[in-house]
C-alpha positions as CSV (number, residue, x, y, z in Angstrom):
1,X,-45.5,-28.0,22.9
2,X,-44.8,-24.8,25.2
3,X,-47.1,-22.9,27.4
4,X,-46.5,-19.6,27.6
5,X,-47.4,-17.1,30.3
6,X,-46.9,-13.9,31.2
7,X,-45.8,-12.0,34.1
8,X,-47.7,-9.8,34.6
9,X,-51.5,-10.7,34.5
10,X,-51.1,-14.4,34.2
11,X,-52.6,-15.0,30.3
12,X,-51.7,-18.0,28.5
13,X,-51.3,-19.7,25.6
14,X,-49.6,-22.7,24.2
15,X,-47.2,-22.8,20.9
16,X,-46.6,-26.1,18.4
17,X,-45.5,-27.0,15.2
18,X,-47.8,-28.8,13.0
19,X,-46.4,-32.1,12.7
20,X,-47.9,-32.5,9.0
21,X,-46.8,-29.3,7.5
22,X,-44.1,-28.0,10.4
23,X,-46.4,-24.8,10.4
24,X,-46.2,-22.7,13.8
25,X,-49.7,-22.4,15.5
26,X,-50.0,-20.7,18.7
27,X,-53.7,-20.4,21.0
28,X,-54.5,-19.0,23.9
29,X,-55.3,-20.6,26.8
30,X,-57.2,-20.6,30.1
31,X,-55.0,-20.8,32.7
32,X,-56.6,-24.2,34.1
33,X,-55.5,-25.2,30.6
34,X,-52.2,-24.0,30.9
35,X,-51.9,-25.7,34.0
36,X,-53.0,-29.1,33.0
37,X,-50.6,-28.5,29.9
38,X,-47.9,-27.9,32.5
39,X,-48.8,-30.6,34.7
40,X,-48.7,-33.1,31.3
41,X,-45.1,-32.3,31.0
42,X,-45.2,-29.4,28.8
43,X,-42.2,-27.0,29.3
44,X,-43.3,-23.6,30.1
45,X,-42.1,-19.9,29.1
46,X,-42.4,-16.7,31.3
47,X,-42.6,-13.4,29.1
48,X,-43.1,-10.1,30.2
49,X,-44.9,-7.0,28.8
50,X,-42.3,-4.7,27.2
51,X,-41.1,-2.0,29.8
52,X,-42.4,1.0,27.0
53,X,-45.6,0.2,28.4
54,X,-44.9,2.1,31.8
55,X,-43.5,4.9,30.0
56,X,-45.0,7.9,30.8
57,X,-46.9,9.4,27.2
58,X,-46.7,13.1,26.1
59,X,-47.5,14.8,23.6
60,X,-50.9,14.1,21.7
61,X,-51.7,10.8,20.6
62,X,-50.6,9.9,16.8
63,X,-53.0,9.5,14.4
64,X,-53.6,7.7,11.4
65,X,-52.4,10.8,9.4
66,X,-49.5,11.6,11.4
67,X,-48.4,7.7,10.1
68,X,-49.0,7.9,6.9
69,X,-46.9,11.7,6.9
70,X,-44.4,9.5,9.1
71,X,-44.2,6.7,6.2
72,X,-43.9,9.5,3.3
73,X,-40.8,10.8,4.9
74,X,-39.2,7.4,5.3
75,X,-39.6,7.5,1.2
76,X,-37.0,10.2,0.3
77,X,-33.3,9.7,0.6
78,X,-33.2,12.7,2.7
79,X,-35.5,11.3,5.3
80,X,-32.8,11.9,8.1
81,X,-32.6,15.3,7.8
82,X,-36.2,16.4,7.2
83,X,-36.9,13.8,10.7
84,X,-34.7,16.3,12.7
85,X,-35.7,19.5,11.2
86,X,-39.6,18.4,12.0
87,X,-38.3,17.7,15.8
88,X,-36.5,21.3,16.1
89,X,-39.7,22.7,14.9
90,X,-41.6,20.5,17.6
């Protein structure tokens, strides 16, 4: 078993493998849970929030349309070049 935490805010979980089916389960976890997990001998992972998160956004926010236009294009052979002429005209 693993506990897992992150960084930044201090959320947990813990991560196992069925020991009947070798299926991965992974719950969340308080973090006196995580802590008495820790305390039992569990080994324990750090993980931090991607860095795109602090990016700075422009632009309007994408919308369920502009995804399914974006998934259309990715259909064609050609979806390279249509991509950059629909950022020139951006």
């Amino acid at each position: 078993m693993t506990v897992r935490t992150c960084a930044a805010d201090g959320t947990g979980a813990y991560r196992f493998r069925c020991p009947a089916c070798a299926t991965a389960a992974v719950h969340e976890a308080s973090p006196a849970i995580c802590a008495l997990l820790r305390q039992a001998g569990c080994a324990e992972e750090v993980w931090h929030l991607p860095a795109e998160l602090t990016e700075r956004r422009l632009g309007p926010a994408l919308t369920p349309d502009d995804l399914l236009d974006f998934h259309l294009l990715l259909r064609g052979d050609d979806w390279p070049e249509r991509l950059q002429a629909v950022n020139r005209d951006t």
